[in-house]
C-alpha positions as CSV (number, residue, x, y, z in Angstrom):
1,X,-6.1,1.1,-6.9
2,X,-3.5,3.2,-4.8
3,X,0.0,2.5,-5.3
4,X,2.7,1.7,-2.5
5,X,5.7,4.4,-1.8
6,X,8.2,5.7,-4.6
7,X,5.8,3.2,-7.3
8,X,3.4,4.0,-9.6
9,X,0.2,3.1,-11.1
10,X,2.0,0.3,-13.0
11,X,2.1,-2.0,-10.3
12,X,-1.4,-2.7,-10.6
13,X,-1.1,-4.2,-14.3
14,X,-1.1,-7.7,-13.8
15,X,-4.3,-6.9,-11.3
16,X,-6.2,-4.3,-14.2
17,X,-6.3,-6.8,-16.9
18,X,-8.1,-9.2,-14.8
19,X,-10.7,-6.8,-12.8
20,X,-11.6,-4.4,-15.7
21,X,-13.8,-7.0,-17.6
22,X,-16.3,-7.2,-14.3
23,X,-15.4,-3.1,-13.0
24,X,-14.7,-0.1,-13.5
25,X,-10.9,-0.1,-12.9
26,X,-9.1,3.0,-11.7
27,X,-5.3,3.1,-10.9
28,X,-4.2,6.4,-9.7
29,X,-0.5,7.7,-9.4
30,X,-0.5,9.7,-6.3
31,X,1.0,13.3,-5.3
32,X,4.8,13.0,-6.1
33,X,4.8,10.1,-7.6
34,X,4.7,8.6,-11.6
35,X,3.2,11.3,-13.8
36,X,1.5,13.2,-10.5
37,X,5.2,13.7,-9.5
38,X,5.0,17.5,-9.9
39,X,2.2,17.6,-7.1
40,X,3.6,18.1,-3.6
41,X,3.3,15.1,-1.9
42,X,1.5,14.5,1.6
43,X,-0.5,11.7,3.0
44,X,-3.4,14.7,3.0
45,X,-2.7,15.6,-1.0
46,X,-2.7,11.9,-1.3
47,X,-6.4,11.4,0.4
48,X,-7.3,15.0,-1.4
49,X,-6.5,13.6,-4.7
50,X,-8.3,10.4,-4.7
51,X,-11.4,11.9,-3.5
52,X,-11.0,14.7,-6.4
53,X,-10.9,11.9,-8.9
54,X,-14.0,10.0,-7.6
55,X,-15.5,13.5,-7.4
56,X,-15.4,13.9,-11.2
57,X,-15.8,10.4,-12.1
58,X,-19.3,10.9,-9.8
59,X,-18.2,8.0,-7.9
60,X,-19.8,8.2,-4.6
61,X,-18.8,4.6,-3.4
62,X,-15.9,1.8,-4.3
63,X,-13.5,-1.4,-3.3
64,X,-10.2,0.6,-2.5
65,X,-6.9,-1.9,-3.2
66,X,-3.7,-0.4,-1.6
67,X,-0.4,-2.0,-1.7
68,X,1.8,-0.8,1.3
69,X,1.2,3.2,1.3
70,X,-1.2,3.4,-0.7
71,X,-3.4,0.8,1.9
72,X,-2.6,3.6,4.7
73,X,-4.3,5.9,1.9
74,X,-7.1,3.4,1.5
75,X,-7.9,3.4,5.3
76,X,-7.3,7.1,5.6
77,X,-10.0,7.7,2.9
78,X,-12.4,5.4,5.0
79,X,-11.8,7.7,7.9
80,X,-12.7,10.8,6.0
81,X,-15.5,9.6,4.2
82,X,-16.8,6.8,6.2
83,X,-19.9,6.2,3.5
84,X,-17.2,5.6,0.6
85,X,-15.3,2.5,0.8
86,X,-17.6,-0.8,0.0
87,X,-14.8,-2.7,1.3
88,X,-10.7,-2.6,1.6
89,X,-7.8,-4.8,-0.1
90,X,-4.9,-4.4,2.1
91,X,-1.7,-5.5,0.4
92,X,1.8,-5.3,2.6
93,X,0.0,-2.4,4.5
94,X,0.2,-1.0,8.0
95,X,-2.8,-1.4,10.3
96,X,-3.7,2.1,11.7
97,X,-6.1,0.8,13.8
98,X,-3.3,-1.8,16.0
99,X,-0.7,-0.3,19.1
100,X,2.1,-1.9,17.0
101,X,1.7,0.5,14.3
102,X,3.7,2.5,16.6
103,X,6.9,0.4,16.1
104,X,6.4,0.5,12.3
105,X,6.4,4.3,12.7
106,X,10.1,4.0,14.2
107,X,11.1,1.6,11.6
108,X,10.4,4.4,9.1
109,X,12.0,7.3,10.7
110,X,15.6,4.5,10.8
111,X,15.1,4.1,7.0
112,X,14.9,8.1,6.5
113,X,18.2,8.1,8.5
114,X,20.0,5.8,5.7
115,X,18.4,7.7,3.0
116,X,20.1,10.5,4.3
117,X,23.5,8.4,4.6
118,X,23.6,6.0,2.3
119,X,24.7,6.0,-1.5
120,X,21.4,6.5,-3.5
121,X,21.7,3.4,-5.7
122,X,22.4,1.4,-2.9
123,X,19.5,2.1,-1.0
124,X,17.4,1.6,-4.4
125,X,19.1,-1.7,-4.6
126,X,18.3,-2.5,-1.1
127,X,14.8,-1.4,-1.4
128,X,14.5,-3.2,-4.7
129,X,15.6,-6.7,-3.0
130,X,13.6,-6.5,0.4
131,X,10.3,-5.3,-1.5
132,X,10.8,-7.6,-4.6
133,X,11.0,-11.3,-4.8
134,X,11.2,-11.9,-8.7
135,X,13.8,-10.0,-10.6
136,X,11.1,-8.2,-12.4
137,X,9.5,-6.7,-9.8
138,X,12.6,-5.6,-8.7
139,X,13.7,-4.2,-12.0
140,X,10.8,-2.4,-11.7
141,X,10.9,-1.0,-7.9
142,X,14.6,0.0,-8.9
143,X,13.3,1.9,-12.3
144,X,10.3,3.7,-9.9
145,X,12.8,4.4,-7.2
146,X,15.4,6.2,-9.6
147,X,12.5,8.9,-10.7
148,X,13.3,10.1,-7.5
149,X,16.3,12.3,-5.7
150,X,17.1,11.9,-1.8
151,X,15.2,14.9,-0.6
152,X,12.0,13.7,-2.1
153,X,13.0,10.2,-0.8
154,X,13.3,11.4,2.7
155,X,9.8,13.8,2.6
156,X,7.8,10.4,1.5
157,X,9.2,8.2,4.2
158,X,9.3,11.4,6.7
159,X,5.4,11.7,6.0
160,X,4.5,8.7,6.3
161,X,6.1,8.1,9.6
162,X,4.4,11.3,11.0
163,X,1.3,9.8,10.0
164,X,1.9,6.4,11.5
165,X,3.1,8.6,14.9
166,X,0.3,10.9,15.5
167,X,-2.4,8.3,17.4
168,X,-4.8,5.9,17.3
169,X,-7.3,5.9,14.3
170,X,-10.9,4.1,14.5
171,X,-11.3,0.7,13.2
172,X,-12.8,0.1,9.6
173,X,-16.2,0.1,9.3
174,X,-16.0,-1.6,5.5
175,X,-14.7,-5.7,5.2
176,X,-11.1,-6.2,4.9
177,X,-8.9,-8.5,3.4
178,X,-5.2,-8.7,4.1
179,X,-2.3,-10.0,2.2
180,X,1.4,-10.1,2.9
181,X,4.4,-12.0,1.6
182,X,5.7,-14.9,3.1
183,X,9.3,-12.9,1.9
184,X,8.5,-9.3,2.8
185,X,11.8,-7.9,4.4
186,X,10.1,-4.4,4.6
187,X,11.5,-2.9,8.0
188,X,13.0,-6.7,8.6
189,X,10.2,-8.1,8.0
190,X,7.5,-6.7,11.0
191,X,5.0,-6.4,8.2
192,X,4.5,-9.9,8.6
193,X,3.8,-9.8,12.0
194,X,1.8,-6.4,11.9
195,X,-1.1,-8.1,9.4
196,X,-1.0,-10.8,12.0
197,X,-1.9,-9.0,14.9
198,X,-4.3,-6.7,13.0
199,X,-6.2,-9.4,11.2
200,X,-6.2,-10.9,14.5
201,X,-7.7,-7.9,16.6
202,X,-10.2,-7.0,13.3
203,X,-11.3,-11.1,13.9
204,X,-10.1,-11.9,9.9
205,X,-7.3,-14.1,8.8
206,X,-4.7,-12.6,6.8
207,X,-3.8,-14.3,3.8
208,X,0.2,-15.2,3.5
209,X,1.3,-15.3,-0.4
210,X,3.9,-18.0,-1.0
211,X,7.1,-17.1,-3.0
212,X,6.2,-13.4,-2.5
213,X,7.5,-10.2,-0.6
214,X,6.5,-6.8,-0.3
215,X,5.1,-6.2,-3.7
216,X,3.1,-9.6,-3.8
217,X,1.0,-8.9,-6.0
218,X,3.5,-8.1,-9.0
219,X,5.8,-11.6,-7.7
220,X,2.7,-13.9,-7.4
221,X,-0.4,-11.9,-9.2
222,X,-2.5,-15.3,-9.9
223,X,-3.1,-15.7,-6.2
224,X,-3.3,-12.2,-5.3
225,X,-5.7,-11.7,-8.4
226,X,-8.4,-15.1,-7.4
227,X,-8.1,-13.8,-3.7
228,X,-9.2,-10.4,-4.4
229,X,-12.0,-11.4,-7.1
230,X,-13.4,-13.7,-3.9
231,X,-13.1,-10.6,-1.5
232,X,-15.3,-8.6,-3.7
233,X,-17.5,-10.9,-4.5
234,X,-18.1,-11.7,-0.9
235,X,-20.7,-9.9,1.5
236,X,-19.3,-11.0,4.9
237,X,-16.3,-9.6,6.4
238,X,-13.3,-12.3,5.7
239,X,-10.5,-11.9,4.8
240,X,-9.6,-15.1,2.7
């Protein structure tokens, strides 16, 4: 389980207590972030990193989850090691594999610009309330967000935008499932319309969670939770 920008493991609680009775459950905070925040962080230390722990576990194969980042981590790894991912859960993620990821690439390098401007706590807040659709999970996105100064702000969102920018990568070989919330505001909300267009073009329907934004599976983890159970359970390529 591969956590989304400026989060941490954490997230993934209300997902852990329901998976690790059936599997062998890791959550991993990634380069710069939660108690890996001392690692330099880049979308390469992040791939590094995950494969390093599977290494030592002697995992050689598993279901990656990603929520937003950490699904462009998820589909990175796929890339690298094209033998490892059994299948991917794709939660408020960027398609890699879709010409619109393009656009999504601008949007980030607009929200480095008003980290660079903006009062700190304001742009938390903001964050907070476009990613976040119950006060919790925006208490929460606030508390993950505050760990961290402007300039490390800036290097996350500058990475992953140069990632996003440098070209075209293959389409995953492993099934997919894609979730989004029906109130992500995340870069106005093109998320939305990105896991459209990618679970269109992959020829699987993305699942919409009601009552949920970016973070949909901390606002509405029930749904997200049966929905990922079924994923893994399944041996075609669908998404819902």
């Amino acid at each position: 389980m591969l956590h989304g920008a400026t989060m941490d493991m954490a997230m993934f609680e209300p997902q852990i207590g329901t998976l690790q009775d059936r599997f062998h459950v890791l959550a991993v905070d990634l380069p710069g972030h939660g108690q890996s925040a001392d690692i330099g962080f880049s979308m390469q230390n992040c791939v590094d990193g995950v494969l390093d722990i599977l290494d030592r576990e002697g995992i050689e194969s598993c279901h990656l989850i990603g929520q937003s980042m950490g699904g462009i981590v998820c589909q990175l790894l796929a890339r690298q090691r094209p033998d490892l991912a059994l299948s991917l859960t794709l939660i408020g993620s960027v398609p890699l594999t879709a010409p619109l990821y393009r656009l999504k690439a601008s949007a980030f390098w607009l929200v480095k610009l008003l980290i660079r401007i903006t009062p700190l706590r304001l742009n938390r807040s903001l964050v907070a309330r476009s990613a976040g659709a119950l006060p919790q999970t925006r208490a929460y996105i606030e508390t993950c967000a505050g760990r961290l100064d402007r300039p490390a702000l800036a290097a996350i969102v500058g990475e992953i935008g140069r990632t996003l920018k440098r070209g075209a990568y293959p389409v995953p070989d492993s099934r997919v499932l894609i979730i989004y919330g029906t109130q992500d505001l995340i870069a106005l909300g093109l998320n939305r319309l990105l896991a459209r267009r990618w679970a269109s073009a992959l020829g699987v329907r993305a699942h919409r969670i009601a009552k949920a934004s970016h973070n949909a599976n901390m606002d509405q983890p029930e749904a997200v939770n049966a929905l990922i159970l079924e994923h893994l359970d399944s041996g075609t390529k669908i998404a819902t």
